[in-house]
C-alpha positions as CSV (number, residue, x, y, z in Angstrom):
1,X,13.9,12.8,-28.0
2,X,10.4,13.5,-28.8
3,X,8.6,13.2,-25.8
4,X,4.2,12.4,-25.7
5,X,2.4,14.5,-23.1
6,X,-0.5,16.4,-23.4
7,X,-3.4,16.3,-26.1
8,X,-6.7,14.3,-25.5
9,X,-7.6,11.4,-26.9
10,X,-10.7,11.8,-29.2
11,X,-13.8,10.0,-28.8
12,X,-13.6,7.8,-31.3
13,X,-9.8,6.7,-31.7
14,X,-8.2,8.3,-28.6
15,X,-5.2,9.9,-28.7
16,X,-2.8,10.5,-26.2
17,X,-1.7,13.9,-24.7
18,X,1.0,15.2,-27.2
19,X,3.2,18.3,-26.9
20,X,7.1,18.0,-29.0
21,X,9.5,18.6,-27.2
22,X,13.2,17.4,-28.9
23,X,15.6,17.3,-26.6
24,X,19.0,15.3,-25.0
25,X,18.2,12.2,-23.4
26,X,18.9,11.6,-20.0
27,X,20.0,8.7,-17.8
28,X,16.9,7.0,-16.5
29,X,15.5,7.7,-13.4
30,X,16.1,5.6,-10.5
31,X,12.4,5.4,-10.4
32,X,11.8,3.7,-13.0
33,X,14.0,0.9,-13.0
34,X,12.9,-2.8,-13.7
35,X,11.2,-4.8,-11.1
36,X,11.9,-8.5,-10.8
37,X,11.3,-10.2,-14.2
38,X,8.4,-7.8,-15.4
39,X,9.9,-5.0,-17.4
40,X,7.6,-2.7,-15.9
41,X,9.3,0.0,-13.8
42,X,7.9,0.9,-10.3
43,X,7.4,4.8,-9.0
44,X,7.2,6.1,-5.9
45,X,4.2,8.1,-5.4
46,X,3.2,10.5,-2.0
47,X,-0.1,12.8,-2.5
48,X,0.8,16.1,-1.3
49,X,-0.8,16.9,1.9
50,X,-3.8,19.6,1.7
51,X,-2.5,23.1,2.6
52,X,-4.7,26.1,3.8
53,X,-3.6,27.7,0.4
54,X,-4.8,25.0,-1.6
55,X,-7.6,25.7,-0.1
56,X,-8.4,28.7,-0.9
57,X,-7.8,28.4,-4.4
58,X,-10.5,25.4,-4.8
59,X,-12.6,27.3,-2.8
60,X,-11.8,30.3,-5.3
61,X,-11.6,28.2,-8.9
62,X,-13.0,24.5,-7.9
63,X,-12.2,21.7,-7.3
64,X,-9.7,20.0,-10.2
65,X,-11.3,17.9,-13.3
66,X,-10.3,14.4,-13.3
67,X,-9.0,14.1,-17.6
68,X,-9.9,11.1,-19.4
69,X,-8.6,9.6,-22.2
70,X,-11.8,10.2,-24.3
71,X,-12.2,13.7,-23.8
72,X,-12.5,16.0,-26.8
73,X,-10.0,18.5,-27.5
74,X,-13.0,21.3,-26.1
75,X,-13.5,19.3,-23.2
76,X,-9.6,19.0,-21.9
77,X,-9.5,23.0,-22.7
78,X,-12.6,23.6,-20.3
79,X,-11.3,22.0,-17.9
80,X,-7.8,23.8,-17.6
81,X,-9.4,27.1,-17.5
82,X,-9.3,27.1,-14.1
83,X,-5.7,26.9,-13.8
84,X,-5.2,29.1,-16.5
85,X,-7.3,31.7,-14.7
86,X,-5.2,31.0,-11.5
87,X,-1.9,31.4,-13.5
88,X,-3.4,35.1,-14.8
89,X,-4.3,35.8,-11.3
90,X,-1.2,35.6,-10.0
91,X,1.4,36.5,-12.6
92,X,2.0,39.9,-14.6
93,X,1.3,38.5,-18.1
94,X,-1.7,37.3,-19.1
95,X,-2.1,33.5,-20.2
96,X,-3.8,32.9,-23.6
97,X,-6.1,30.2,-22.9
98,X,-4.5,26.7,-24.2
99,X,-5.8,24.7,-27.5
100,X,-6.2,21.0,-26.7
101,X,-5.0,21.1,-23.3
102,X,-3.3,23.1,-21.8
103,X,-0.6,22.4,-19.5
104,X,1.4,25.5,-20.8
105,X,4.3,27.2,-18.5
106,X,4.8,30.9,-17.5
107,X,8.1,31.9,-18.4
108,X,9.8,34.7,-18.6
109,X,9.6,35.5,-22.1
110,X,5.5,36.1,-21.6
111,X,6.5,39.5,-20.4
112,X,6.5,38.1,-16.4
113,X,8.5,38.2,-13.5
114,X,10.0,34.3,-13.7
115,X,10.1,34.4,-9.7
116,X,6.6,35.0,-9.3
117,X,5.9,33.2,-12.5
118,X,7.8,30.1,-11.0
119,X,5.7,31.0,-7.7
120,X,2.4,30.6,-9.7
121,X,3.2,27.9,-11.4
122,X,3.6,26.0,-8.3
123,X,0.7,27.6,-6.4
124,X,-2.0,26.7,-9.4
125,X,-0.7,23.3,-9.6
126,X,-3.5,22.7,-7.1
127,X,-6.1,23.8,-9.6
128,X,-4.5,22.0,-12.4
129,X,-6.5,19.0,-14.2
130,X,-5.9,15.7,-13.0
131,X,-4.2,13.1,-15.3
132,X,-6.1,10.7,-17.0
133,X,-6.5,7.5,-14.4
134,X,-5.0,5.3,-16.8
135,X,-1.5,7.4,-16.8
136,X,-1.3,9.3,-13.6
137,X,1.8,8.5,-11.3
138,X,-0.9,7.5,-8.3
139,X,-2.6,4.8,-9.8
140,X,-0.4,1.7,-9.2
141,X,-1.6,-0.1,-13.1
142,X,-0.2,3.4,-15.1
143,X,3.4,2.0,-15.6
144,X,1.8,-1.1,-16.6
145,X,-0.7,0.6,-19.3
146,X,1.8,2.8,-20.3
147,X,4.0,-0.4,-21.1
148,X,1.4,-1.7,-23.0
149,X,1.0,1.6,-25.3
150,X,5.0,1.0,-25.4
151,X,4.8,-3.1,-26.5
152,X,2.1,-2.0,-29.1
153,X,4.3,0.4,-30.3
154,X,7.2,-1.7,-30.7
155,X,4.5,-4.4,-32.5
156,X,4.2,-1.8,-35.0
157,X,7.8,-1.1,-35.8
158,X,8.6,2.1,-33.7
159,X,12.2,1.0,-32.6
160,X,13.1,3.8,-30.2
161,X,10.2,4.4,-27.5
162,X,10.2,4.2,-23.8
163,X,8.3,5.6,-20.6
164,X,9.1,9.0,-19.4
165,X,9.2,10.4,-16.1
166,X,5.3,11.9,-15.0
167,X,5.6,15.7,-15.5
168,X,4.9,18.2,-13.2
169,X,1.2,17.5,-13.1
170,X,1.5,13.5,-12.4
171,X,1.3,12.6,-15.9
172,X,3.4,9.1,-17.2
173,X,4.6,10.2,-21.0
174,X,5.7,8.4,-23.7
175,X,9.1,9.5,-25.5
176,X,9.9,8.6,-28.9
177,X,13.6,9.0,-30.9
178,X,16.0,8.1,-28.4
179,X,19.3,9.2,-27.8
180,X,19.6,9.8,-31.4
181,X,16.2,11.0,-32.2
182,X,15.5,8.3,-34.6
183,X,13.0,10.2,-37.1
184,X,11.6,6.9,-38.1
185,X,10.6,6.1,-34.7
186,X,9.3,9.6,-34.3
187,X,6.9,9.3,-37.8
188,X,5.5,6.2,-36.6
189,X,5.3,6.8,-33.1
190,X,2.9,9.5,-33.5
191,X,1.2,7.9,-36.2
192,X,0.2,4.8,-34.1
193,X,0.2,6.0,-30.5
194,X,-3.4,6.8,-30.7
195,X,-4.8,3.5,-32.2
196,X,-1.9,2.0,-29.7
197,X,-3.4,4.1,-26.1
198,X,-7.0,3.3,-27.7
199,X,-6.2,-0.5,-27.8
200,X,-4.4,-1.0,-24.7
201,X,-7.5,1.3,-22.9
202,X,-10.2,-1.4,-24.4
203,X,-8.3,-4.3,-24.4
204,X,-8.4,-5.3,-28.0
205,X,-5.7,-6.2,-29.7
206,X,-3.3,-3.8,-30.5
């Protein structure tokens, strides 16, 4: 399954965040199962409560950008430095800065310890940009946007495309292929998810 997250939209077409990622599909998450009649599926959502840590680090790197959809791929960059910065603060390898982005993980192959890279990664979460309104897990019209990216989709003959679960930073995706990583599906999923996001974000018609 080739699964949509993060790349900006640009200013004149939009596109949504994209980073491949092929892998096994699995069973859908109790969170996102259908509600009544709609289709749309419902998450639960709890802000994490402010910590003396967290902080710190604003106090230390600022407060986190709010993405948008329209954001050039030099905007979105910008404004992960900050938790790019963070992750080099507080990790043994260095974190080259992200290209139309960001969003990248330690791990253990950057040269790291994967305990304290695993201990950054959650600590510079705080930093980390904010999802675009229109997709983040908080705002209670995201499932239904993201549905609507999904129905335009399907308008243009991608077969196999659904909503993923919101990664780590709170971010509804879009996954294309299916269980069987349909390569049709994938071709023209990311050939029309950008006109698709851009459509459902005005309102025209897709």
């Amino acid at each position: 399954m080739l699964r949509i997250t993060h790349r900006s939209l640009t200013a004149t077409a939009g596109a949504i965040a994209l980073v491949g990622v092929l892998a096994a599909c699995s069973a859908p998450s109790a969170d996102q199962s259908p509600e009544g009649d709609t289709g749309i599926a419902t998450l639960e959502t709890t802000a994490p409560a402010p910590t003396e840590a967290a902080d710190a680090l604003i106090a230390e790197y600022g407060e986190p950008v709010r993405l948008r959809l329209d954001m050039s791929d030099e905007e979105e960059a910008d404004a992960w430095k900050a938790r790019d910065r963070c992750l080099e603060d507080h990790t043994d390898a260095p974190q080259d800065a992200p290209v139309g982005g960001g969003g990248d993980s330690v791990s253990a192959s950057d040269g790291g310890d994967p305990v304290k890279a695993a201990e950054a990664e959650a600590l510079c979460l705080r930093v980390a940009p904010l999802p675009p309104w229109e997709l983040d897990v908080q705002n209670p019209d995201a499932l239904r946007f993201a549905q609507g990216v999904v129905d335009c989709l399907h308008d243009r003959g991608v077969r196999e495309v659904e909503i993923a679960e919101a990664d780590q930073f709170g971010r509804i995706n879009i996954a294309f292929g299916g269980e069987t990583n349909d390569a049709t599906s994938i071709s023209l999923g990311m050939q029309y998810v950008d006109a698709c996001v851009a459509s459902e974000s005005d309102g025209s018609a897709a």
